[in-house]
Backbone atoms as SQL, in Angstrom:
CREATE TABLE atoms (id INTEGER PRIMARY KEY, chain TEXT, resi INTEGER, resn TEXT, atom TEXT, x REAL, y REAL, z REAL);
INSERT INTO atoms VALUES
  (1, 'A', 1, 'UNK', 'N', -27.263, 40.594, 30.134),
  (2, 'A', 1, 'UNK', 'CA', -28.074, 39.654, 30.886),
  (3, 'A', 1, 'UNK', 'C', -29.512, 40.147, 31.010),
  (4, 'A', 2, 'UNK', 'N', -29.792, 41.155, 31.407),
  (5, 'A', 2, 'UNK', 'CA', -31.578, 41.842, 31.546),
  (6, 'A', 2, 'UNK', 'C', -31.476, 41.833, 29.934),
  (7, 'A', 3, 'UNK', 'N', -30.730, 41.894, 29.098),
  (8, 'A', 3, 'UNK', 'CA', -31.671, 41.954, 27.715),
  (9, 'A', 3, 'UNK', 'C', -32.254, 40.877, 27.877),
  (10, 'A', 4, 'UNK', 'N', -31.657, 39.652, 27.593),
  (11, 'A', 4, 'UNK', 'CA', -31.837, 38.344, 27.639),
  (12, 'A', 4, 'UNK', 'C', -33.588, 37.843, 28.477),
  (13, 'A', 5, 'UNK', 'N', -33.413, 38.536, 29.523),
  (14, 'A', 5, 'UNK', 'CA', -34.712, 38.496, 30.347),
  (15, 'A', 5, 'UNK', 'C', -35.855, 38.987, 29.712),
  (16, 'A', 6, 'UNK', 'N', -35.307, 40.433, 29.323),
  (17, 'A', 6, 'UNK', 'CA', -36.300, 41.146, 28.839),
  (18, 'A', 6, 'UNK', 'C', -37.039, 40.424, 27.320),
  (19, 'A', 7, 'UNK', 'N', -35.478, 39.689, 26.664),
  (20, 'A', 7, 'UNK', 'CA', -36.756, 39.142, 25.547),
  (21, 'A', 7, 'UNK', 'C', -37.352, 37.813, 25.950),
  (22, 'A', 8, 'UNK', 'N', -37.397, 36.775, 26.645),
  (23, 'A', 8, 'UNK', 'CA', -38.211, 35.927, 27.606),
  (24, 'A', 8, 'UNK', 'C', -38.621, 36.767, 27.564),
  (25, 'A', 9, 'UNK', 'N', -39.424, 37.461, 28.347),
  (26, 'A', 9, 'UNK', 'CA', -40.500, 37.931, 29.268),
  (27, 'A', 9, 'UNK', 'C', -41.117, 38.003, 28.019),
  (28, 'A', 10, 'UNK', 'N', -40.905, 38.980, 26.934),
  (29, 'A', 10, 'UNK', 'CA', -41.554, 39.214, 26.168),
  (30, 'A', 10, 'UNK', 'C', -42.002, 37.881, 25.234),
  (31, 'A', 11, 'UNK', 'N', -41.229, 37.219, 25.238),
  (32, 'A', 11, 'UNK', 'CA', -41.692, 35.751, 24.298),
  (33, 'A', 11, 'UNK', 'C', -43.328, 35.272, 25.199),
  (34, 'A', 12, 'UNK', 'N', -42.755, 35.098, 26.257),
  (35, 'A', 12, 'UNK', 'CA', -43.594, 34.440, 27.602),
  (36, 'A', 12, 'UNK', 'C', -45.133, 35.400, 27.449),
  (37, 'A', 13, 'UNK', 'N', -45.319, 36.470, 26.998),
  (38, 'A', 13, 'UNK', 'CA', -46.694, 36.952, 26.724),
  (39, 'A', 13, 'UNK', 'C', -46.944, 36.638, 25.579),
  (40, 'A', 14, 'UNK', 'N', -46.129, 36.962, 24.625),
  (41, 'A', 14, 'UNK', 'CA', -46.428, 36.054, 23.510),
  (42, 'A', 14, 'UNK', 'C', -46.985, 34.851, 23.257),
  (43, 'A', 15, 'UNK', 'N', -46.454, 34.032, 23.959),
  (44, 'A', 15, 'UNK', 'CA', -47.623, 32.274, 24.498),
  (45, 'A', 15, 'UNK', 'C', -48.322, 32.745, 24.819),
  (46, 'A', 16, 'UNK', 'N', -48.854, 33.686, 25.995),
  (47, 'A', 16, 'UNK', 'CA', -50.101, 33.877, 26.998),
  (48, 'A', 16, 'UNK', 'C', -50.774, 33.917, 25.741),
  (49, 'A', 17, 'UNK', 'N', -50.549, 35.254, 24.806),
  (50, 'A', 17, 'UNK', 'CA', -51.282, 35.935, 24.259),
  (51, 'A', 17, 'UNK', 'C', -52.335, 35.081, 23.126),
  (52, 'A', 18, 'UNK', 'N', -51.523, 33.971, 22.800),
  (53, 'A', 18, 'UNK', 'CA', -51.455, 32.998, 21.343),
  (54, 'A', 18, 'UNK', 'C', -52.358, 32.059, 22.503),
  (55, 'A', 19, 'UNK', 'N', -52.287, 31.770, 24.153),
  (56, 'A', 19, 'UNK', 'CA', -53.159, 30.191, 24.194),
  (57, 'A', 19, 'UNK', 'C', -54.159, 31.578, 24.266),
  (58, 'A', 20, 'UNK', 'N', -54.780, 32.532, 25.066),
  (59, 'A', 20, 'UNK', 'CA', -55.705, 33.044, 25.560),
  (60, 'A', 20, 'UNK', 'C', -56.678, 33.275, 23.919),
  (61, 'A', 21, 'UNK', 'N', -56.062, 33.594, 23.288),
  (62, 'A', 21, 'UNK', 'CA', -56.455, 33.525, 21.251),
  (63, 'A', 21, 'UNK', 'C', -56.745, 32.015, 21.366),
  (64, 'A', 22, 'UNK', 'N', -56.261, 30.949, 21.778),
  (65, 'A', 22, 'UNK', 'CA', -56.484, 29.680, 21.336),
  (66, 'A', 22, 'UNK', 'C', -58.183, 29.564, 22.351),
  (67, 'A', 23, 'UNK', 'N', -57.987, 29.763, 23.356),
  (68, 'A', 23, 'UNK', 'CA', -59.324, 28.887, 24.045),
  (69, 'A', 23, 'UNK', 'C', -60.064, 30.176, 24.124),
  (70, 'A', 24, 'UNK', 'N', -60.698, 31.420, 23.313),
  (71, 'A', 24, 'UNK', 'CA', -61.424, 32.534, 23.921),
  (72, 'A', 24, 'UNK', 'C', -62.733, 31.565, 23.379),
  (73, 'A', 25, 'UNK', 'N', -62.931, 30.967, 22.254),
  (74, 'A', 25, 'UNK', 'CA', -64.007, 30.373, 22.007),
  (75, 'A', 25, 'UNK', 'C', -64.919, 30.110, 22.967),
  (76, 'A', 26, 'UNK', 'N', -64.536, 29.476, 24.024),
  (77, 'A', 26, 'UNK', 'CA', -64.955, 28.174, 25.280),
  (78, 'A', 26, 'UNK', 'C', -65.663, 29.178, 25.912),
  (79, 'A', 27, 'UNK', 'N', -65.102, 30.620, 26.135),
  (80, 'A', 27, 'UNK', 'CA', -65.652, 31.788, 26.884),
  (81, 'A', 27, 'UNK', 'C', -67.386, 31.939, 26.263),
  (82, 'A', 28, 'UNK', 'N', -67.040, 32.025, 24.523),
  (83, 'A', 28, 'UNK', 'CA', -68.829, 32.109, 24.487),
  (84, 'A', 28, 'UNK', 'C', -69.300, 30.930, 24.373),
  (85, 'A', 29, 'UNK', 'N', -69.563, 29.890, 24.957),
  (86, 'A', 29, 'UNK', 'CA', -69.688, 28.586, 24.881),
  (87, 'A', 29, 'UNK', 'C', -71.367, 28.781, 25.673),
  (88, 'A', 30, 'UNK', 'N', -72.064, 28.033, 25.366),
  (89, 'A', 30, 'UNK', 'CA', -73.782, 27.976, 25.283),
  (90, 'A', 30, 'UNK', 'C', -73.104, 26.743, 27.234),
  (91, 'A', 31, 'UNK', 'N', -72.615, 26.563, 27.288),
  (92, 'A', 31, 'UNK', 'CA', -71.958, 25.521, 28.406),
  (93, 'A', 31, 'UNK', 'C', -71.495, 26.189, 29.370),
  (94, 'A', 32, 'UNK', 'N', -70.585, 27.330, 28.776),
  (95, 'A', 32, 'UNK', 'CA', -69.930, 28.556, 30.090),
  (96, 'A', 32, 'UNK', 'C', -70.124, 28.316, 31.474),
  (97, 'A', 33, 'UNK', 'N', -71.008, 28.314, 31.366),
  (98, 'A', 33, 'UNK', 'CA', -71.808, 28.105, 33.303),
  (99, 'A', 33, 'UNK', 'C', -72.251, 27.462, 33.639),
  (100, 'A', 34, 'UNK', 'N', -72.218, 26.141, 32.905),
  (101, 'A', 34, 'UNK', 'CA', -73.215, 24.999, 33.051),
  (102, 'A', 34, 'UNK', 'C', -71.802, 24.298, 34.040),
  (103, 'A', 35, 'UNK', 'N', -73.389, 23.387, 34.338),
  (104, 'A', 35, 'UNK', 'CA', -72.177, 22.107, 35.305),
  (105, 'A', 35, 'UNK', 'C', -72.086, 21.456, 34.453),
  (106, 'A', 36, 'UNK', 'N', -70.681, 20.386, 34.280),
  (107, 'A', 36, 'UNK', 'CA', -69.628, 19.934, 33.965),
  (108, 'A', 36, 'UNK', 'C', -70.846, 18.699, 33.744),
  (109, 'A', 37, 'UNK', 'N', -71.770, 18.340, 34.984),
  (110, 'A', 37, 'UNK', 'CA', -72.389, 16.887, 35.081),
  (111, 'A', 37, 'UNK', 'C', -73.138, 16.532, 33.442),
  (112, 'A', 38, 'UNK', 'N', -73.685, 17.565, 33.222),
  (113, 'A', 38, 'UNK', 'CA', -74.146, 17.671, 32.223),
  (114, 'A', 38, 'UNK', 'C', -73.490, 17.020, 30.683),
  (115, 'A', 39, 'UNK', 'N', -72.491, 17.481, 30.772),
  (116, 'A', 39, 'UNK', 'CA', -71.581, 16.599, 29.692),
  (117, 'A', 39, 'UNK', 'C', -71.067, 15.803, 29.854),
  (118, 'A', 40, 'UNK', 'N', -70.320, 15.574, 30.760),
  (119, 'A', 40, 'UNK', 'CA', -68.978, 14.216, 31.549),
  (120, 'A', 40, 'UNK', 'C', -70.029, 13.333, 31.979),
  (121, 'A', 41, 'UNK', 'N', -70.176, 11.601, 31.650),
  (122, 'A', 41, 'UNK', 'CA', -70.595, 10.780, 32.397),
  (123, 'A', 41, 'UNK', 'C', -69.950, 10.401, 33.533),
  (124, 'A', 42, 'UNK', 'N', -71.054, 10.335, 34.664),
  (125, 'A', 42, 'UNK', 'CA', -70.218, 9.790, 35.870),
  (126, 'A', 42, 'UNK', 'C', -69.651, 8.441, 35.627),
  (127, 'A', 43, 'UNK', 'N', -68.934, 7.700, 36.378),
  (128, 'A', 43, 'UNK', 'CA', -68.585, 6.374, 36.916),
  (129, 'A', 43, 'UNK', 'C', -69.679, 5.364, 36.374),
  (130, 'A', 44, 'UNK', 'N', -69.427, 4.728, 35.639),
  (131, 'A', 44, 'UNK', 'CA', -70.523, 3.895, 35.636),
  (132, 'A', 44, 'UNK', 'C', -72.271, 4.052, 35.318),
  (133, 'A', 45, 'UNK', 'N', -71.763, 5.071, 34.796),
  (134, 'A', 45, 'UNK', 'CA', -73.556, 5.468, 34.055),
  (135, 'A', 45, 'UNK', 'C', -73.593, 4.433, 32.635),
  (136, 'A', 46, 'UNK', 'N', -74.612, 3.989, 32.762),
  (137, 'A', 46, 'UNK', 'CA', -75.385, 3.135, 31.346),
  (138, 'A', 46, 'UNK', 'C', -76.174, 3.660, 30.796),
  (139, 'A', 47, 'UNK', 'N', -76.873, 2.884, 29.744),
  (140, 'A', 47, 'UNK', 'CA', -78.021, 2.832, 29.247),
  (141, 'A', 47, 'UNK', 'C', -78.890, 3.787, 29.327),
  (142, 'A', 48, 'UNK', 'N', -80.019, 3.905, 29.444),
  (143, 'A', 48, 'UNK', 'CA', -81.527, 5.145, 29.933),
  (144, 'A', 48, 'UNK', 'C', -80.620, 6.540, 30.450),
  (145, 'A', 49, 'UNK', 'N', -80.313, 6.103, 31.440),
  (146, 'A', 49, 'UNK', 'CA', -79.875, 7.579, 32.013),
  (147, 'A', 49, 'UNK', 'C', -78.372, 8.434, 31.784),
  (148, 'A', 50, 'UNK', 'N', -77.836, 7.546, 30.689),
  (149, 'A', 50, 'UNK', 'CA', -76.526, 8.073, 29.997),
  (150, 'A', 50, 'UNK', 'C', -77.044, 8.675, 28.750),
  (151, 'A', 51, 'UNK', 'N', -78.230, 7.743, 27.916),
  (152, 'A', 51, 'UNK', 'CA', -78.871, 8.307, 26.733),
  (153, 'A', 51, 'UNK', 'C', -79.602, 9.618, 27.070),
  (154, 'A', 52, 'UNK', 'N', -80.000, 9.757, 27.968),
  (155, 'A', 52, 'UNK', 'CA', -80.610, 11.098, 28.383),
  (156, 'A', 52, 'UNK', 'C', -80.066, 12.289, 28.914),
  (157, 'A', 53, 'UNK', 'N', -79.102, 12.044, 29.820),
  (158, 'A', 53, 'UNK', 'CA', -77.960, 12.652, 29.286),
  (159, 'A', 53, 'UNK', 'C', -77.154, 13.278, 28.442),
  (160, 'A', 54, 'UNK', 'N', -76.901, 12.714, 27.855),
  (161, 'A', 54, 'UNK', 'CA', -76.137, 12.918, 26.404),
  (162, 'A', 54, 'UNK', 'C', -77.354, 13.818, 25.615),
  (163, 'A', 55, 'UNK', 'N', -78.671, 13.077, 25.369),
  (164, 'A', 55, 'UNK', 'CA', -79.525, 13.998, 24.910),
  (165, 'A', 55, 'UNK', 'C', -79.366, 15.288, 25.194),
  (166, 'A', 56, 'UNK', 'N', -79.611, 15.609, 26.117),
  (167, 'A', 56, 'UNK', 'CA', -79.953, 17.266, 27.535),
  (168, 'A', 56, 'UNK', 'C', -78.726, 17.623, 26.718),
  (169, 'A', 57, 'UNK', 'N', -77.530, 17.294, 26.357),
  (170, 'A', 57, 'UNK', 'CA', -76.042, 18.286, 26.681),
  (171, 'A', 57, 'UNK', 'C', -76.584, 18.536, 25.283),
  (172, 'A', 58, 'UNK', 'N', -77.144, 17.740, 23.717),
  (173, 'A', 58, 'UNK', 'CA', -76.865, 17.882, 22.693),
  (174, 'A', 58, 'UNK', 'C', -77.935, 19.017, 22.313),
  (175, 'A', 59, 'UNK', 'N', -78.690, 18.613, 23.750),
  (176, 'A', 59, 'UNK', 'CA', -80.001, 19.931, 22.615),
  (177, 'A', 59, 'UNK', 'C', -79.117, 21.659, 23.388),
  (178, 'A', 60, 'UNK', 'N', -78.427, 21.100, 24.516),
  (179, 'A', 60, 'UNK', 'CA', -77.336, 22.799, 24.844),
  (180, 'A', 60, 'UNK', 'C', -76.754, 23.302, 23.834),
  (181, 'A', 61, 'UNK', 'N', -76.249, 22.267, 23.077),
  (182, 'A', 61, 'UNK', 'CA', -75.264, 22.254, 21.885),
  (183, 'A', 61, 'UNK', 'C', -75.743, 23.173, 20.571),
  (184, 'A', 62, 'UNK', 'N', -77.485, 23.025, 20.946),
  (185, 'A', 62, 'UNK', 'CA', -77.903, 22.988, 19.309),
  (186, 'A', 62, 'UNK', 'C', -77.709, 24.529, 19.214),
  (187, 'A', 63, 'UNK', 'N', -77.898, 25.572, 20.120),
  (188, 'A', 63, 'UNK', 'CA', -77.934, 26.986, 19.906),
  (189, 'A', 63, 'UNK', 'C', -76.680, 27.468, 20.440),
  (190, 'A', 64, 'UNK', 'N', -75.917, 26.410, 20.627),
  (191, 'A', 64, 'UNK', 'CA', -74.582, 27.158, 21.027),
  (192, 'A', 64, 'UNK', 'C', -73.495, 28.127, 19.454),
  (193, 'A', 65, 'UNK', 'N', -73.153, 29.358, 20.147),
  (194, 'A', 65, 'UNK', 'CA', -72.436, 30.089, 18.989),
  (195, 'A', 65, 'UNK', 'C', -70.940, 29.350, 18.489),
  (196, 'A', 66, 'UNK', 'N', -70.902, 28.613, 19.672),
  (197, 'A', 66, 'UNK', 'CA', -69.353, 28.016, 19.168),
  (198, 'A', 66, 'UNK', 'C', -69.315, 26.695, 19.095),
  (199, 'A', 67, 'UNK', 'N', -70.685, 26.068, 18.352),
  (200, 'A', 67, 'UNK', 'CA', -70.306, 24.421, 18.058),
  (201, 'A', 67, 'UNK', 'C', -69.207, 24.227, 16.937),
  (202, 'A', 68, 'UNK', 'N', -69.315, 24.745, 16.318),
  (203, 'A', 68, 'UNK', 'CA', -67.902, 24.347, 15.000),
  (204, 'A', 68, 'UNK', 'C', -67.410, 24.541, 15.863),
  (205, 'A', 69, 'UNK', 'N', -66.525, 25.410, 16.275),
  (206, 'A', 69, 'UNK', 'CA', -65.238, 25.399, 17.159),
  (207, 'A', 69, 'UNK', 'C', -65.190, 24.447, 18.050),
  (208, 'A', 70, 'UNK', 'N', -66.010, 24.398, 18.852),
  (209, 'A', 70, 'UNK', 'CA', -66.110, 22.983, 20.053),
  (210, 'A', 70, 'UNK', 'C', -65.837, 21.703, 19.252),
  (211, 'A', 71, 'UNK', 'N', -66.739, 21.359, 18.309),
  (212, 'A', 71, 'UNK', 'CA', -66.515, 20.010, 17.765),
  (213, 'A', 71, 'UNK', 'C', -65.244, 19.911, 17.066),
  (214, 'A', 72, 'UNK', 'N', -64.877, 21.242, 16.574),
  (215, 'A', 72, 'UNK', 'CA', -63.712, 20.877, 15.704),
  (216, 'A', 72, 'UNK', 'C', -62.361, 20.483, 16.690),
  (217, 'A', 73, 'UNK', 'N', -62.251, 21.172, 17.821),
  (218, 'A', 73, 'UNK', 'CA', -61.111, 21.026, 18.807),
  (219, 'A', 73, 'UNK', 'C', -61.578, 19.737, 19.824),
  (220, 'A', 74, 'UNK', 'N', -62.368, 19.131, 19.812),
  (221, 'A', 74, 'UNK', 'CA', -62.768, 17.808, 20.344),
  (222, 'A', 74, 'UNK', 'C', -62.227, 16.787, 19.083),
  (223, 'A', 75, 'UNK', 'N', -62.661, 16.595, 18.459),
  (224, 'A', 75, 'UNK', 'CA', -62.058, 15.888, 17.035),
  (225, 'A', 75, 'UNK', 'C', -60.014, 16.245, 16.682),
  (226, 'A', 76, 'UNK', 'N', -60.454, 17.248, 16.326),
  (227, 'A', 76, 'UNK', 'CA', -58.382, 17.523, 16.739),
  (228, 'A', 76, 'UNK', 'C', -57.685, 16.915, 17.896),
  (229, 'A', 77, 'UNK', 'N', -58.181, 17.356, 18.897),
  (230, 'A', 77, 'UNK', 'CA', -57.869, 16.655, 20.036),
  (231, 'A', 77, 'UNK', 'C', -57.523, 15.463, 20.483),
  (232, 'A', 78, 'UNK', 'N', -58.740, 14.746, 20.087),
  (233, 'A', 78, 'UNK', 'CA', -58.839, 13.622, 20.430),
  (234, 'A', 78, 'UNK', 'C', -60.123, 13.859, 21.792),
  (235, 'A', 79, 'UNK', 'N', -60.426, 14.192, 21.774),
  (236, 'A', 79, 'UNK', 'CA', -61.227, 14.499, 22.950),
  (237, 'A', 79, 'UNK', 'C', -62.100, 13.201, 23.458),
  (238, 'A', 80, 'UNK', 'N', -61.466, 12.313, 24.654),
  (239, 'A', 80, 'UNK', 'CA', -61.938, 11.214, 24.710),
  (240, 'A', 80, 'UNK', 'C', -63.184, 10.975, 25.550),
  (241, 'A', 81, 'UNK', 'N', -63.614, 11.795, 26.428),
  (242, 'A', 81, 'UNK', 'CA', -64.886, 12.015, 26.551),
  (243, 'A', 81, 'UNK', 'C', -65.780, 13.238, 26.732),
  (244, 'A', 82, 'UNK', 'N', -66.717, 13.021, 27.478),
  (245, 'A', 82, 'UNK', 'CA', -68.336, 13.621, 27.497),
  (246, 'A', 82, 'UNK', 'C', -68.695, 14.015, 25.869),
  (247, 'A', 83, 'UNK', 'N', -69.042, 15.327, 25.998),
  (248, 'A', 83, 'UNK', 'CA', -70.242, 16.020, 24.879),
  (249, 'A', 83, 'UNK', 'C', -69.790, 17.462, 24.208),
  (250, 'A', 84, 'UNK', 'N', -68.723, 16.918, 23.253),
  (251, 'A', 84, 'UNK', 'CA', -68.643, 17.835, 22.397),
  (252, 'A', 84, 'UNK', 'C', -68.766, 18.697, 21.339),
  (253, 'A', 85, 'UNK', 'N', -69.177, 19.725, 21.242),
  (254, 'A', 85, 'UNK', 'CA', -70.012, 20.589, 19.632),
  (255, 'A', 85, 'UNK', 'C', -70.907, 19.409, 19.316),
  (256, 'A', 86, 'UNK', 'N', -71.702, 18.959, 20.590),
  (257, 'A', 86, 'UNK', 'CA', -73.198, 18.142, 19.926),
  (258, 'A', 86, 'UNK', 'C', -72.774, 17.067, 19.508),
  (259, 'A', 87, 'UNK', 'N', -71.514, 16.390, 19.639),
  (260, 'A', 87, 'UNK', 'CA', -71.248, 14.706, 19.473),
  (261, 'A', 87, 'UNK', 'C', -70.989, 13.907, 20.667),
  (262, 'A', 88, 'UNK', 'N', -71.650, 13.008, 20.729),
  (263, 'A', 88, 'UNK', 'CA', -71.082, 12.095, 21.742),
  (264, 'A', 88, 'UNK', 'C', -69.839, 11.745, 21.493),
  (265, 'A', 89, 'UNK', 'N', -69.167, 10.976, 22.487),
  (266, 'A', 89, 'UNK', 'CA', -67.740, 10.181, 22.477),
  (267, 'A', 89, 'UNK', 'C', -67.800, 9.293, 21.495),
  (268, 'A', 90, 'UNK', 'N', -69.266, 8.221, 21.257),
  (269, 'A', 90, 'UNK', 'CA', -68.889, 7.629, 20.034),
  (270, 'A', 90, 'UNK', 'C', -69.224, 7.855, 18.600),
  (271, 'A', 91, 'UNK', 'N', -70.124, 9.258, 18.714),
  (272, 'A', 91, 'UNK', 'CA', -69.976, 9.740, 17.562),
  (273, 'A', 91, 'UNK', 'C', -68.704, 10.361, 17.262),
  (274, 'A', 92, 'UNK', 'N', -68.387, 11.250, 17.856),
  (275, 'A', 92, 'UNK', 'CA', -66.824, 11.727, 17.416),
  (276, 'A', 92, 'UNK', 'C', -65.521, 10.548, 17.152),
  (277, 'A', 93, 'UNK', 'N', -65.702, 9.496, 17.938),
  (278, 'A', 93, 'UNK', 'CA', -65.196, 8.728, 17.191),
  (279, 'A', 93, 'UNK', 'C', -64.967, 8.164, 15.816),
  (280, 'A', 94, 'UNK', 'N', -66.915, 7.712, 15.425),
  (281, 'A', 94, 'UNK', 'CA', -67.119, 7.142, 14.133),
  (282, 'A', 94, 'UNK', 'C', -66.317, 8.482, 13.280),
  (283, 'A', 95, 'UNK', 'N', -66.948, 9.939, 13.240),
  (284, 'A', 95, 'UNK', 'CA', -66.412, 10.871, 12.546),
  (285, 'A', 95, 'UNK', 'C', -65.033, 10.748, 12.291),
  (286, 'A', 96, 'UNK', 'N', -64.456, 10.526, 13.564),
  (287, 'A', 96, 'UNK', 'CA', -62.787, 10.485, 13.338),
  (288, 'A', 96, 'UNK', 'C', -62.588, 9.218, 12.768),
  (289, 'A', 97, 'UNK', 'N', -63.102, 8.025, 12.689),
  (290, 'A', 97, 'UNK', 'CA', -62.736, 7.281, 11.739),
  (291, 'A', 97, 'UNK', 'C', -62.815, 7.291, 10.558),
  (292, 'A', 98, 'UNK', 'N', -64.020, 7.954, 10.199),
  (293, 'A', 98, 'UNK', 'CA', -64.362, 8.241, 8.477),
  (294, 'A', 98, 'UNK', 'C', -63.486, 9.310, 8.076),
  (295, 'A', 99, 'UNK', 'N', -63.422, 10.126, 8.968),
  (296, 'A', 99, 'UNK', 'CA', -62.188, 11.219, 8.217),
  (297, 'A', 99, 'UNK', 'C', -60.800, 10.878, 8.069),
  (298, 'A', 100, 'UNK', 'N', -60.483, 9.859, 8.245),
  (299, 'A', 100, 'UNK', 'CA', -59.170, 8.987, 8.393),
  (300, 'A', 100, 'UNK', 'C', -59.304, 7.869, 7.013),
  (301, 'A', 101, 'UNK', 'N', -60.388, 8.239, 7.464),
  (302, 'A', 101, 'UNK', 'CA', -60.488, 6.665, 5.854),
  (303, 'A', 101, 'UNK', 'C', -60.696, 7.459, 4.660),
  (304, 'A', 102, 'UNK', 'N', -60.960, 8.764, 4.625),
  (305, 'A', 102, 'UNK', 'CA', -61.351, 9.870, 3.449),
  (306, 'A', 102, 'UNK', 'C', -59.841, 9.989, 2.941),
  (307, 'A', 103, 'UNK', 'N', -59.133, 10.563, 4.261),
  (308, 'A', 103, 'UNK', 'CA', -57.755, 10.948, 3.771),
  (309, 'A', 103, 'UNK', 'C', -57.054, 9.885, 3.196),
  (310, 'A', 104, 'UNK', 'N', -56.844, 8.952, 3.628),
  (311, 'A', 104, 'UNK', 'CA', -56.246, 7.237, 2.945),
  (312, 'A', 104, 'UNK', 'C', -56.594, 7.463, 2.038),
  (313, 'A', 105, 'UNK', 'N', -57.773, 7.364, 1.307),
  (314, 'A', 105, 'UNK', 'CA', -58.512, 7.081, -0.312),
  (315, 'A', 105, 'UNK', 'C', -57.821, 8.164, -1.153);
């Protein structure tokens, strides 16, 4: 019975070990410490002050060390909103549609 435990336990760091490998990216992220406002639109933001917005997060984006990684796990994802690896929600969309229509062809 403690074997049994003992290999759980050991599986169970094994996940830790494999997500903490999955998200260390996010750690050097040009965003790290930023507020959240910055990327996520509030409730009901439009026009002017959503475009400007979105601007501000994309120029964070531009010197960030981990935009491939960001954009690529926003796109995998599905990542349905704010500002990821420098795409908006409906750019990552269009992207995810053209890469869907690449693979079909």
């Amino acid at each position: 019975m403690a074997r049994k435990g003992v290999t759980v336990v050991a599986h169970i760091k094994d996940v830790q070990g494999a997500l903490v490998d999955y998200w260390d990216w996010q750690a050097l992220g040009s965003c790290n410490t930023m507020d959240p406002e910055f990327f996520f639109h509030p409730e009901g933001e439009r026009g002017g002050p959503r475009r400007r917005r979105i601007e501000r997060a994309k120029r964070i984006c531009q010197a960030c060390p981990v935009l491939d990684q960001c954009r690529e796990y926003a796109l995998t994802h599905n990542e349905p909103y704010g500002v990821w690896g420098g795409l908006s929600e409906e750019e990552r969309n269009r992207l995810a549609r053209e890469r869907r229509r690449s693979r079909a062809s």
